[in-house]
VEXKE-895832 format. One record per residue: x, y, z of N, C-alpha, C, O in turn; residue in three letters; residue number from 0. Coordinates in steps of 0.05 Angstrom, whole numbers, plus 5000, padded with zeros to 4 digits. Example, Ala and Ser with C-alpha at 12.3 -4.5 7.8 and 13.67 -1.06 7.14 Angstrom:
[balum [5264, 4886, 5156], [5246, 4910, 5156], [5264, 4934, 5156], [5285, 4934, 5169], Ala, 0]
[balum [5257, 4955, 5142], [5273, 4979, 5143], [5258, 5001, 5157], [5268, 5023, 5161], Ser, 1]
***
This chain:
[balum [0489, 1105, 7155], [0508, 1102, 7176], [0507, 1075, 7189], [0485, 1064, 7191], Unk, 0]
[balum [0531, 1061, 7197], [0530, 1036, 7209], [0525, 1042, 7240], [0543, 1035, 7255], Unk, 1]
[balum [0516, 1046, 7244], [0516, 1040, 7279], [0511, 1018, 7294], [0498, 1002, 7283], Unk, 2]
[balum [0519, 1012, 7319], [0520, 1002, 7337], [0495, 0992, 7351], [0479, 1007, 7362], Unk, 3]
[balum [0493, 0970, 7350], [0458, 0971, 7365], [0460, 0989, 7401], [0439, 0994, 7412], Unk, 4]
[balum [0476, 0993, 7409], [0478, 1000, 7436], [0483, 1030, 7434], [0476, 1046, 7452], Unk, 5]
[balum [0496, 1038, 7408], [0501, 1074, 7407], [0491, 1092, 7413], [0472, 1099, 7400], Unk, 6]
[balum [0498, 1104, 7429], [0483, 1130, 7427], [0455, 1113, 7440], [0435, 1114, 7426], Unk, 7]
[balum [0455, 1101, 7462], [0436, 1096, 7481], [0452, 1086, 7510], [0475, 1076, 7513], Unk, 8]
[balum [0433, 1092, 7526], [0442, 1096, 7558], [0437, 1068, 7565], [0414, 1061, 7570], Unk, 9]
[balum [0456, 1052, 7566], [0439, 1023, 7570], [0446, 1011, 7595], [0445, 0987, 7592], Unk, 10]
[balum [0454, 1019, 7622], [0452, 1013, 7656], [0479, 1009, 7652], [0494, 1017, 7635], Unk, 11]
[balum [0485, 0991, 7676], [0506, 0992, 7672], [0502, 0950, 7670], [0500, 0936, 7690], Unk, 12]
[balum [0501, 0941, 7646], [0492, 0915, 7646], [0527, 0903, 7639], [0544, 0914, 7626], Unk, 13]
[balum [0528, 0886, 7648], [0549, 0863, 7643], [0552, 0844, 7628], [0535, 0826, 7627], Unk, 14]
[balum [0577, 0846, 7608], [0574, 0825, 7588], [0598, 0810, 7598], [0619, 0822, 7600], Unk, 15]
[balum [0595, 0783, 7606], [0610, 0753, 7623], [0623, 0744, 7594], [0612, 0736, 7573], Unk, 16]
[balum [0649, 0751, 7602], [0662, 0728, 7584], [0683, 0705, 7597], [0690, 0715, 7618], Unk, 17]
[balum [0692, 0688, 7595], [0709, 0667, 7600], [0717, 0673, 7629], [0709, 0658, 7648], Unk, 18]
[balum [0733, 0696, 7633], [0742, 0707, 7659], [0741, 0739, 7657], [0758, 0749, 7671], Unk, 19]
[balum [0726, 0755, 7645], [0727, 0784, 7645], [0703, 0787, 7644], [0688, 0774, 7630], Unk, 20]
[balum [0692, 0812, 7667], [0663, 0819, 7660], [0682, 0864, 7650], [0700, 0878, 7659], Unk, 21]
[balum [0656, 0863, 7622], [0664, 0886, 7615], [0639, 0902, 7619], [0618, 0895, 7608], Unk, 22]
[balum [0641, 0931, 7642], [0623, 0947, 7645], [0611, 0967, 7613], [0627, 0978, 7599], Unk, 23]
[balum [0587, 0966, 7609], [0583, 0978, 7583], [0560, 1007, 7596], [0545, 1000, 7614], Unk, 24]
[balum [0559, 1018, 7593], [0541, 1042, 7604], [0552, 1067, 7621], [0576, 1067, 7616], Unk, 25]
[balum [0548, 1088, 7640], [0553, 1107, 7645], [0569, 1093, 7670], [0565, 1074, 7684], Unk, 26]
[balum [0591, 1114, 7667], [0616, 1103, 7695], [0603, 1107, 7724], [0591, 1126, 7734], Unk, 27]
[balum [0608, 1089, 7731], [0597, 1092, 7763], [0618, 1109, 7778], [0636, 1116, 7762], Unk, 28]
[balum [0621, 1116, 7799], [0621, 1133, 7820], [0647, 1117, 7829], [0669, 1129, 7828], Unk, 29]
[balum [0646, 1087, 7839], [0668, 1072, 7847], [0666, 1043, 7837], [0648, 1027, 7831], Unk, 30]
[balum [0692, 1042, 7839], [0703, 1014, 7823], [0697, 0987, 7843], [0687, 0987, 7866], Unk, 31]
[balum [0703, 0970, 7830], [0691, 0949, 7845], [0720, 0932, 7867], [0742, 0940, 7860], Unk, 32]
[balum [0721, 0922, 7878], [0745, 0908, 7893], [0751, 0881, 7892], [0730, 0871, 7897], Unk, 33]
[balum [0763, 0866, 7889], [0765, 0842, 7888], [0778, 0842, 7922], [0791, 0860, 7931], Unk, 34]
[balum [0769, 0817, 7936], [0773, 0815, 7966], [0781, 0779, 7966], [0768, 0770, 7948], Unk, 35]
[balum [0792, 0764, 7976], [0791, 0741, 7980], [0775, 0742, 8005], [0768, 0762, 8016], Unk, 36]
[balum [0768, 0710, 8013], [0754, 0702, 8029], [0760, 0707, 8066], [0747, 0703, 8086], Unk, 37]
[balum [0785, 0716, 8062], [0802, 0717, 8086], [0809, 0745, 8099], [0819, 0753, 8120], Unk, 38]
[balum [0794, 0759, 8068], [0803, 0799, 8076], [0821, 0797, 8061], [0826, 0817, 8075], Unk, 39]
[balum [0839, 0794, 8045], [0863, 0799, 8030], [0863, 0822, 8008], [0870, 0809, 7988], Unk, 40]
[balum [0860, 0842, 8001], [0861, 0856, 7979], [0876, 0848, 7962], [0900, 0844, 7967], Unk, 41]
[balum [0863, 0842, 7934], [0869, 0833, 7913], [0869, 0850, 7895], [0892, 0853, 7887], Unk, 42]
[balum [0852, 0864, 7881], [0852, 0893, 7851], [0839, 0904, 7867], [0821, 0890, 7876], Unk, 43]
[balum [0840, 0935, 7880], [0818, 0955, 7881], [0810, 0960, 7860], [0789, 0973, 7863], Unk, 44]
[balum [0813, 0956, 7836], [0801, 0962, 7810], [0792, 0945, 7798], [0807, 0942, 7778], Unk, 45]
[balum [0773, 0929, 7797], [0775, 0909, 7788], [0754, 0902, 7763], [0750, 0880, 7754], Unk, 46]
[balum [0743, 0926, 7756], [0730, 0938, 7733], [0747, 0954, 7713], [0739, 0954, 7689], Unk, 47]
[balum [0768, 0965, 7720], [0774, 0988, 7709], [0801, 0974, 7707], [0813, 0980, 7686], Unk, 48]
[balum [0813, 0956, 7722], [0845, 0945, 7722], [0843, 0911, 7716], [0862, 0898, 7725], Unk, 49]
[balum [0824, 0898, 7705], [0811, 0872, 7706], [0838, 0857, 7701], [0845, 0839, 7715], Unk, 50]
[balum [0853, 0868, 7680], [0881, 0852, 7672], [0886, 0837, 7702], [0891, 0813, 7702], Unk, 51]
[balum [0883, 0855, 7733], [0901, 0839, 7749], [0883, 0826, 7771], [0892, 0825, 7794], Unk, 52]
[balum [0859, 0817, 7765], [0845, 0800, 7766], [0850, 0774, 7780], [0855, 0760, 7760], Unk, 53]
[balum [0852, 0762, 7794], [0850, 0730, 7804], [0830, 0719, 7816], [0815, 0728, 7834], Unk, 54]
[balum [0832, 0692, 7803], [0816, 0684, 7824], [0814, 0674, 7853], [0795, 0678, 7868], Unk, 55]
[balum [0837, 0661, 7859], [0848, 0658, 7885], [0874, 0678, 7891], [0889, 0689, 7876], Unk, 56]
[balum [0873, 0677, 7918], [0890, 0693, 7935], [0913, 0686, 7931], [0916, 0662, 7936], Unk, 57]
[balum [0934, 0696, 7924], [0963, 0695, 7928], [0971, 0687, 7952], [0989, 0670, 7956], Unk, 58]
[balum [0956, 0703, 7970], [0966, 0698, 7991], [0954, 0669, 8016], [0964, 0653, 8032], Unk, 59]
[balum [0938, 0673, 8009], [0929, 0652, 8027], [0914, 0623, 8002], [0910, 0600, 8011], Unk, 60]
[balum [0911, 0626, 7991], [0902, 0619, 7966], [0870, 0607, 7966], [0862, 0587, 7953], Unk, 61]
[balum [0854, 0626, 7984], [0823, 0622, 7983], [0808, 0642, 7958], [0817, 0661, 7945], Unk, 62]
[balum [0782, 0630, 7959], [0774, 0637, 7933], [0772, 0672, 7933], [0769, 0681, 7956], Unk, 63]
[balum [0772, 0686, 7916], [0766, 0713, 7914], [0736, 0731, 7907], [0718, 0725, 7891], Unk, 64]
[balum [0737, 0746, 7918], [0699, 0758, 7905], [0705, 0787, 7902], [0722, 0801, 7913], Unk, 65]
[balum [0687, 0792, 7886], [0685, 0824, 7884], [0656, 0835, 7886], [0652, 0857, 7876], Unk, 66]
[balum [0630, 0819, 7902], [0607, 0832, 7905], [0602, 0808, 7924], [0613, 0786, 7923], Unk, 67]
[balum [0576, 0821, 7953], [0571, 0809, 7973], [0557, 0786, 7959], [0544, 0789, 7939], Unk, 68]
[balum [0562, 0757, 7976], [0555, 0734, 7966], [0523, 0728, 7970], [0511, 0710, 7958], Unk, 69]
[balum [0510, 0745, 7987], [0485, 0743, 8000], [0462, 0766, 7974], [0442, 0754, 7967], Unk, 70]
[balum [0464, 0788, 7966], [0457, 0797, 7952], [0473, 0807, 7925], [0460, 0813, 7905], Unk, 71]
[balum [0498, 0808, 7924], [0510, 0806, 7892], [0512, 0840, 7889], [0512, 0849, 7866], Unk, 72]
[balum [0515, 0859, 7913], [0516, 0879, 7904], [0552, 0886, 7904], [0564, 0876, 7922], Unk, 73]
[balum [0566, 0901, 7887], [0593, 0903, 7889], [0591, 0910, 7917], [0575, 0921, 7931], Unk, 74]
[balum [0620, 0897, 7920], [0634, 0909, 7937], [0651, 0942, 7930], [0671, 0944, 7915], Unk, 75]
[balum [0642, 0956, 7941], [0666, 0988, 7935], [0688, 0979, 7935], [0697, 0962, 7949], Unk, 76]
[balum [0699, 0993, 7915], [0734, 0999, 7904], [0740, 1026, 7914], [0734, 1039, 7934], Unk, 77]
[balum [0757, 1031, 7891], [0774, 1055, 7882], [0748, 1080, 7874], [0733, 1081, 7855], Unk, 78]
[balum [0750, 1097, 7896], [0726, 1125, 7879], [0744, 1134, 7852], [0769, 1136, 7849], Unk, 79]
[balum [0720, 1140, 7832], [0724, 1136, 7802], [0718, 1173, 7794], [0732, 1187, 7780], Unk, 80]
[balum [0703, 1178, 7802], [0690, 1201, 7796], [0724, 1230, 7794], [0743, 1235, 7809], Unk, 81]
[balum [0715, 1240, 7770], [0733, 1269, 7762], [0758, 1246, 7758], [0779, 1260, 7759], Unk, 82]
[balum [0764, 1227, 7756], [0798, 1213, 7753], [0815, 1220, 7775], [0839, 1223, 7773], Unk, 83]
[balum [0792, 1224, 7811], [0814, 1217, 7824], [0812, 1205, 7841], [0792, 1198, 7854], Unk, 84]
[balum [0840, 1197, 7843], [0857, 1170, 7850], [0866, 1177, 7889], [0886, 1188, 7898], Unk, 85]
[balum [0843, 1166, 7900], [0849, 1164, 7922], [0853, 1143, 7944], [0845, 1143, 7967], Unk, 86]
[balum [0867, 1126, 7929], [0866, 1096, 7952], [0882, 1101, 7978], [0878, 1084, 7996], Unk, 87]
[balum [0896, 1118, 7983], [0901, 1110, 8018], [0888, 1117, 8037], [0895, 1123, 8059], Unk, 88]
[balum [0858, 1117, 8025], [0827, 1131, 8042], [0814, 1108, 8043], [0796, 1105, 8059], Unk, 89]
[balum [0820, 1086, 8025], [0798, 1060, 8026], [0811, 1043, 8051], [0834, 1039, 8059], Unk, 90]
[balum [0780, 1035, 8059], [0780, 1021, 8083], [0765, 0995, 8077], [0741, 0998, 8070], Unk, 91]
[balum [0772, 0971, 8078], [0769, 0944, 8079], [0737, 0947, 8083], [0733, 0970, 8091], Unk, 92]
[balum [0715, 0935, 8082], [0692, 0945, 8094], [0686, 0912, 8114], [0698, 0891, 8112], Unk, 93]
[balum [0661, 0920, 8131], [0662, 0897, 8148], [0636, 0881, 8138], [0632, 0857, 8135], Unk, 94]
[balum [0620, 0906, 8133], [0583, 0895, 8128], [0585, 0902, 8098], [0604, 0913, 8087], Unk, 95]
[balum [0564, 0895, 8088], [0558, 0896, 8054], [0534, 0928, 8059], [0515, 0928, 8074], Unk, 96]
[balum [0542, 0947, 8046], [0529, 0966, 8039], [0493, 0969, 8043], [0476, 0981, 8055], Unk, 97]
[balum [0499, 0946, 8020], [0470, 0944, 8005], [0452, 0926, 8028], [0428, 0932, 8030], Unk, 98]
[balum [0458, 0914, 8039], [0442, 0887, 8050], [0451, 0886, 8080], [0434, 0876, 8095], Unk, 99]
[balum [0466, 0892, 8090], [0476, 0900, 8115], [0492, 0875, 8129], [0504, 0877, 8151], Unk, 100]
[balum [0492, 0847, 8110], [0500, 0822, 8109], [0536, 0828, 8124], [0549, 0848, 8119], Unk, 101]
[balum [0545, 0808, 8142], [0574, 0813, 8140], [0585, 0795, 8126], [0577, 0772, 8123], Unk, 102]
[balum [0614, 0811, 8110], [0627, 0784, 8091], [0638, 0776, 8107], [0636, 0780, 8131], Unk, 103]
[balum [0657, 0758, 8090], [0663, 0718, 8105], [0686, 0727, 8123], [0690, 0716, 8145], Unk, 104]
[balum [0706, 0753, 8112], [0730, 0759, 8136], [0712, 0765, 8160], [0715, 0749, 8179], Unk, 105]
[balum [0691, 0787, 8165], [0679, 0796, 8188], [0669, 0773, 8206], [0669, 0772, 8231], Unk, 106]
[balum [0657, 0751, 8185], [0646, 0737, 8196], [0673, 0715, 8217], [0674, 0711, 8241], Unk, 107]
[balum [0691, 0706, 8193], [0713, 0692, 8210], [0727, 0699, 8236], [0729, 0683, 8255], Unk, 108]
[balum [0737, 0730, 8235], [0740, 0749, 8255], [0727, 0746, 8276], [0738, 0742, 8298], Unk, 109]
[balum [0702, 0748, 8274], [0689, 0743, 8305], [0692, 0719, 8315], [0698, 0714, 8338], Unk, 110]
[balum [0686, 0703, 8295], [0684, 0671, 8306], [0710, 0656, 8329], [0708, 0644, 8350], Unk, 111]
[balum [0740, 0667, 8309], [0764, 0664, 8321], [0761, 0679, 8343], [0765, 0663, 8362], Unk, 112]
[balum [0755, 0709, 8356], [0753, 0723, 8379], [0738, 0704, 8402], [0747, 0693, 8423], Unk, 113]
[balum [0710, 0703, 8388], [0701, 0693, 8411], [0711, 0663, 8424], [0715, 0659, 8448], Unk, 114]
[balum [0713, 0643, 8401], [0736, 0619, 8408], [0756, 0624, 8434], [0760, 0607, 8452], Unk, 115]
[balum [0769, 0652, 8434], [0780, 0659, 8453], [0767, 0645, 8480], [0776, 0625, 8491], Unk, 116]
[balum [0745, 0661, 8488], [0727, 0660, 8504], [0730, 0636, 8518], [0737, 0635, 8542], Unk, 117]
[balum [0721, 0607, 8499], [0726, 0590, 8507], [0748, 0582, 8524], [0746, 0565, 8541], Unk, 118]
[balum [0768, 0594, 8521], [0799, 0582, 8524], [0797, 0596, 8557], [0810, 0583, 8574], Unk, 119]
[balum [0785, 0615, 8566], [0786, 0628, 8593], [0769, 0616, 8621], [0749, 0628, 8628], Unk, 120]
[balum [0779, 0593, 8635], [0765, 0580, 8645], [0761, 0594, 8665], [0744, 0584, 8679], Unk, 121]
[balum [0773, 0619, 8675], [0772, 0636, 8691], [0736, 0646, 8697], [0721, 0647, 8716], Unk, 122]
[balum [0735, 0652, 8670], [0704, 0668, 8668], [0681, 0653, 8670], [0681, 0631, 8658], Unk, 123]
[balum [0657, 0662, 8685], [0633, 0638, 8696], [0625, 0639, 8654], [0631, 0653, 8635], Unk, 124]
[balum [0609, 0618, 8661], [0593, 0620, 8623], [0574, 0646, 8628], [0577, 0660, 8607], Unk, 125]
[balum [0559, 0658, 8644], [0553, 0683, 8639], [0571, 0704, 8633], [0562, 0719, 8616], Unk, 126]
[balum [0593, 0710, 8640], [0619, 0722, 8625], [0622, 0719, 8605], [0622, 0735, 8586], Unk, 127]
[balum [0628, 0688, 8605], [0633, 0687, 8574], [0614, 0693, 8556], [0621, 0696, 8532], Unk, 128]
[balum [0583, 0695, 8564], [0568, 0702, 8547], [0568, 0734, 8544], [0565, 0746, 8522], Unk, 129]
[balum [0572, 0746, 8566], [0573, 0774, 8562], [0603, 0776, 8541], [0593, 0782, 8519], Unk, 130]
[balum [0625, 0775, 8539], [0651, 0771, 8529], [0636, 0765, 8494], [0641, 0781, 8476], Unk, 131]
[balum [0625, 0748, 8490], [0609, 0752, 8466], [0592, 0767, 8455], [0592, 0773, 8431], Unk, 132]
[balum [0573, 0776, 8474], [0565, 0800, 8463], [0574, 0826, 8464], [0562, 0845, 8454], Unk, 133]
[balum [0602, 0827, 8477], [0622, 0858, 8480], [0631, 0852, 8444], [0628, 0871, 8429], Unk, 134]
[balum [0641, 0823, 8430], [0656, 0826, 8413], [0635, 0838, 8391], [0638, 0859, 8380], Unk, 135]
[balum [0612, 0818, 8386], [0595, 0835, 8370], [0595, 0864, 8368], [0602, 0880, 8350], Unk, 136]
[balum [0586, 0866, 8392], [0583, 0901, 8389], [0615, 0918, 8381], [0620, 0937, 8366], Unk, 137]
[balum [0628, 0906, 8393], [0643, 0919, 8376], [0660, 0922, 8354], [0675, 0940, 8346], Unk, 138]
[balum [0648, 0885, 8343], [0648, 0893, 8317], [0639, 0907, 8290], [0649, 0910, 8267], Unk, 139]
[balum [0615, 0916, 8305], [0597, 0928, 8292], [0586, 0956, 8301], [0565, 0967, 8296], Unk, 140]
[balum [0611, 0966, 8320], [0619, 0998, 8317], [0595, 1001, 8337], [0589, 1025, 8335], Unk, 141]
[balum [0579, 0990, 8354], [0544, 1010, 8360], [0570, 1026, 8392], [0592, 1025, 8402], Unk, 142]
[balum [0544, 1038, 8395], [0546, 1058, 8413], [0559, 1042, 8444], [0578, 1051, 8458], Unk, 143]
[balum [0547, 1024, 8447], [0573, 1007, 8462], [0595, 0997, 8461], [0602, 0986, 8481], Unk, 144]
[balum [0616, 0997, 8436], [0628, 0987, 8434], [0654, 0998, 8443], [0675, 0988, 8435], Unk, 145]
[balum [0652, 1022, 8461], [0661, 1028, 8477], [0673, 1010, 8507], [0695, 0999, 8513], Unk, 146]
[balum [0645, 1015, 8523], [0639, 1000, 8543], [0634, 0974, 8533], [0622, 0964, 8552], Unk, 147]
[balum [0635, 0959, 8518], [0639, 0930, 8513], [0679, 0921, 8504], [0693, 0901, 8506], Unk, 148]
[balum [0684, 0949, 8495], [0725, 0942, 8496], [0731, 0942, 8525], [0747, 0926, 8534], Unk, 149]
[balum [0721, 0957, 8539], [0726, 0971, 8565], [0725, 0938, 8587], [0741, 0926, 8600], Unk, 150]
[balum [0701, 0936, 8583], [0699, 0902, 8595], [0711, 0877, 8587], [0718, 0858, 8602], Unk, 151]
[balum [0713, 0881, 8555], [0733, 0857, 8542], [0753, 0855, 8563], [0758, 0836, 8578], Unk, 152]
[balum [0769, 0887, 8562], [0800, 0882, 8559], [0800, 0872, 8593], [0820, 0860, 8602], Unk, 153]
[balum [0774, 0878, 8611], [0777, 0866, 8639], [0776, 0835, 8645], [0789, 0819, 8659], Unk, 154]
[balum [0753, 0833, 8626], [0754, 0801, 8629], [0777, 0788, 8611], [0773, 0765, 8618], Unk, 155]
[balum [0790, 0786, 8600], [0811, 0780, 8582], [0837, 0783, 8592], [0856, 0778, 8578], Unk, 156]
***
């Protein structure tokens, strides 16, 4: 029998890089991977499974594109893969990286532009404005204040 050096073995899910296509070889994961530009733009939710539509820069804005956090290399979530179903109007943009807790470059831009705001309000002493920075954090990052930190934004603002 001719076989395959890889046949009929469970071999991870390792990546073979070609020119511009990486092809998954091993047992299907759970979810697909995303392609995201630098700016938040969705590009392929599929971008394992639909590679054909693949880019590298954004259409739209035309910054570079990624499909795994830049700080540890773990995918970014796609499209859930599992039983063949197809549920994208449940995917949500993500803010932090899963794996590493890192924020990508939109989360990161996002705040930066907010708090810039800050600056612009000559109204507020710099302790305001320092509080006004730490309301945006927190509620960028969902904690238990980010309640009472919108609540104060939207006063000082």
């Amino acid at each position: 029998m001719n076989k395959k050096p890889d046949e009929g073995k469970d071999v991870g899910l390792r990546s073979i890089f070609t020119e511009h296509i990486t092809v998954r070889v091993g047992p299907r994961p759970e979810y697909d991977s995303v392609q995201i530009c630098l700016n938040g733009h969705l590009i392929n939710l599929q971008a394992w499974t639909k590679y054909q539509f693949n880019k590298q820069y954004c259409p739209e804005c035309g910054n570079r594109v990624i499909s795994s956090c830049q700080k540890c290399e773990a995918p970014i979530k796609g499209q859930y893969l599992k039983d063949d179903i197809k549920n994208n109007a449940t995917w949500i943009r993500p803010s932090y990286c899963e794996n590493c807790g890192e924020p990508f470059p939109w989360t990161i831009k996002a705040v930066e532009a907010a708090k810039e705001v800050t600056y612009g309000l000559e109204l507020l002493s710099d302790e305001q404005k320092k509080e006004v920075e730490e309301d945006i954090d927190d509620m960028v990052r969902n904690t238990p204040r980010a309640l009472v930190a919108a609540m104060r934004f939207k006063k000082n603002a």
